[in-house]
C-alpha positions as CSV (number, residue, x, y, z in Angstrom):
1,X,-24.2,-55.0,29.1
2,X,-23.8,-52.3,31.1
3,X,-20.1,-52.0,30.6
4,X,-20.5,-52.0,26.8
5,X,-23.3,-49.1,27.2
6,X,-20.5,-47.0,29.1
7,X,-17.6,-48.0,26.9
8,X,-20.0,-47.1,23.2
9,X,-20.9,-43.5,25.7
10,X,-17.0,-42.7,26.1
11,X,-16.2,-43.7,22.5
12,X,-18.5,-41.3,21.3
13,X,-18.1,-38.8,24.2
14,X,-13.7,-38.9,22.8
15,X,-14.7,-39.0,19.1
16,X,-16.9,-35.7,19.7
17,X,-14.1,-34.2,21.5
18,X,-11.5,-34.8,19.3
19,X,-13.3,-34.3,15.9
20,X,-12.9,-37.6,14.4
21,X,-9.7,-37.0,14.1
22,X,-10.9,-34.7,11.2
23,X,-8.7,-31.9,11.0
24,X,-10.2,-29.0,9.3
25,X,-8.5,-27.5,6.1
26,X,-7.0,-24.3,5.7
27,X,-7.9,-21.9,3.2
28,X,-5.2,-21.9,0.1
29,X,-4.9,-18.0,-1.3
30,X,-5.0,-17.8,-5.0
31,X,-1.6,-17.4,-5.9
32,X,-2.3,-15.2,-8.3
33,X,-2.6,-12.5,-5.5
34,X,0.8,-11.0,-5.6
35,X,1.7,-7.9,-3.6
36,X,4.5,-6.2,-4.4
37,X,6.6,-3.8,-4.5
38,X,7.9,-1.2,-7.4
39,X,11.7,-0.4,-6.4
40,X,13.2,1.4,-9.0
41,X,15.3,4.4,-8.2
42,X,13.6,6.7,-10.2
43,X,10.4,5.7,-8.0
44,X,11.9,5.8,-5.0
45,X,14.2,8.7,-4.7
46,X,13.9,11.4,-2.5
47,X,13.2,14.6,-4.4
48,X,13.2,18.5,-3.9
49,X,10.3,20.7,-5.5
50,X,11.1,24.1,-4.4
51,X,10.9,24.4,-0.2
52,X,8.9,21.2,-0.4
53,X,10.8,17.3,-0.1
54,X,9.7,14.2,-1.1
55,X,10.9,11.4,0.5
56,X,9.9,8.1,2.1
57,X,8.1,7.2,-1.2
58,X,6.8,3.9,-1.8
59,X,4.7,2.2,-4.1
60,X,3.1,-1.2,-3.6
61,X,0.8,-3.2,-6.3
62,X,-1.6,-5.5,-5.1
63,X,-3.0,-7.1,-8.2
64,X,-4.0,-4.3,-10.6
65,X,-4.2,-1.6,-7.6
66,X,-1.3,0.6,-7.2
67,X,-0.9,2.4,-3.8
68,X,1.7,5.6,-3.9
69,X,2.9,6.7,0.0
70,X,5.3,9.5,0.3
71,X,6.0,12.3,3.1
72,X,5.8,16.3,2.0
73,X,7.9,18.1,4.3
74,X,8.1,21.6,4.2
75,X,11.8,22.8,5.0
76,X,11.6,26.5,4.9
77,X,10.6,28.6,8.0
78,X,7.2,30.2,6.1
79,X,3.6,28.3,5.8
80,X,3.1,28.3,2.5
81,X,-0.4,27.1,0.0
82,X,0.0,23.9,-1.5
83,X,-3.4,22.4,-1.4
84,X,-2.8,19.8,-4.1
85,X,-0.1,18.6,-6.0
86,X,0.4,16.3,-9.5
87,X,2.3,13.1,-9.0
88,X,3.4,11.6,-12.9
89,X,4.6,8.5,-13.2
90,X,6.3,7.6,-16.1
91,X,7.8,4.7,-18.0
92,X,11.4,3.4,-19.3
93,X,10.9,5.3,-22.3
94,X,10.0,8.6,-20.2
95,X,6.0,8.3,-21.6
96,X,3.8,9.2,-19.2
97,X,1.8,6.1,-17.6
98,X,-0.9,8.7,-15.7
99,X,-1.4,11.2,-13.3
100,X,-2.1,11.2,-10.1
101,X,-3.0,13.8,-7.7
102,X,-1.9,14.4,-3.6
103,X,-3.2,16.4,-1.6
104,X,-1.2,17.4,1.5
105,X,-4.2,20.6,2.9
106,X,-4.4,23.9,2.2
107,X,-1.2,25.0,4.2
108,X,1.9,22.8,5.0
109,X,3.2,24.6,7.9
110,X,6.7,25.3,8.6
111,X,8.8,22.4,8.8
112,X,5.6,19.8,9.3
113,X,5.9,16.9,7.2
114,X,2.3,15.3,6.1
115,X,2.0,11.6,4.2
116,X,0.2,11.5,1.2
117,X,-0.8,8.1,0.3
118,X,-2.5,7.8,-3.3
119,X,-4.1,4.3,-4.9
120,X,-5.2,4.2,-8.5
121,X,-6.2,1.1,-10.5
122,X,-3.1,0.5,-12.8
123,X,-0.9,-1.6,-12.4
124,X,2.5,0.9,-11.6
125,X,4.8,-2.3,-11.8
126,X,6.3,-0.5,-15.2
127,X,6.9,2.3,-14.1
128,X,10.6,4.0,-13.8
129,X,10.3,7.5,-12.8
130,X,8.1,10.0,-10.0
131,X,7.8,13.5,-10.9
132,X,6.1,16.0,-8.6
133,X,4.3,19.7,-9.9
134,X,2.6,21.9,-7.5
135,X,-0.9,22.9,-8.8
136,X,-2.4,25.7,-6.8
137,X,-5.7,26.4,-8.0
């Protein structure tokens, strides 16, 4: 009786241990959480606004969320006032989607480059063309 009390102990004892062989399930993402990205060249493209270039740019959508990263580098050999800038995306038919604003500071100074990173909650996916305008106020 004795041997049967040991042998129930170690069966439970190596059922405890192991889980039952239960494995636990993973968590399945929704698949309708897609991230990605827009690449279109008008997006994408490196662009010059006066002493300031645009370039780097890229724009991710997570669901409806749109995230817009790009680095301002200031080429000349001057600070200069920029403090914030308009960033207007637009779509195939050259209609204007929305406007965004980046801010880089006051000052970009000379030949610093600053990332601007700007979200909004529309869906960007659309759109075809960036177009930057300085806006000191």
């Amino acid at each position: 009786m004795k041997k049967i009390g040991i042998g129930f102990l170690i069966t439970i004892f190596l059922l405890g241990m192991t889980g039952c062989g239960c494995s636990k399930k993973e968590e399945v993402k929704s698949e309708d959480n897609t991230v990605h990205g827009n690449t279109n060249e008008g997006v994408i493209k490196d662009r010059e606004l006066g002493v300031l270039k645009f370039t780097n740019t890229a724009l991710v959508i997570d669901d409806d969320t749109s995230k817009l990263t790009t680095l301002v580098t200031n080429e000349s050999d001057e600070d200069i006032q920029v403090e914030n800038f308009d960033i207007i995306a637009k779509d195939i038919d050259g209609n204007t989607i929305v406007v965004l604003q980046g801010y880089v500071g006051d000052i970009v100074p000379k030949r610093e480059t600053r990332e601007v990173v700007t979200e909004c909650s529309i869906d960007l996916s659309h759109a075809t063309n960036i177009e930057y305008s300085i806006r000191n106020e």
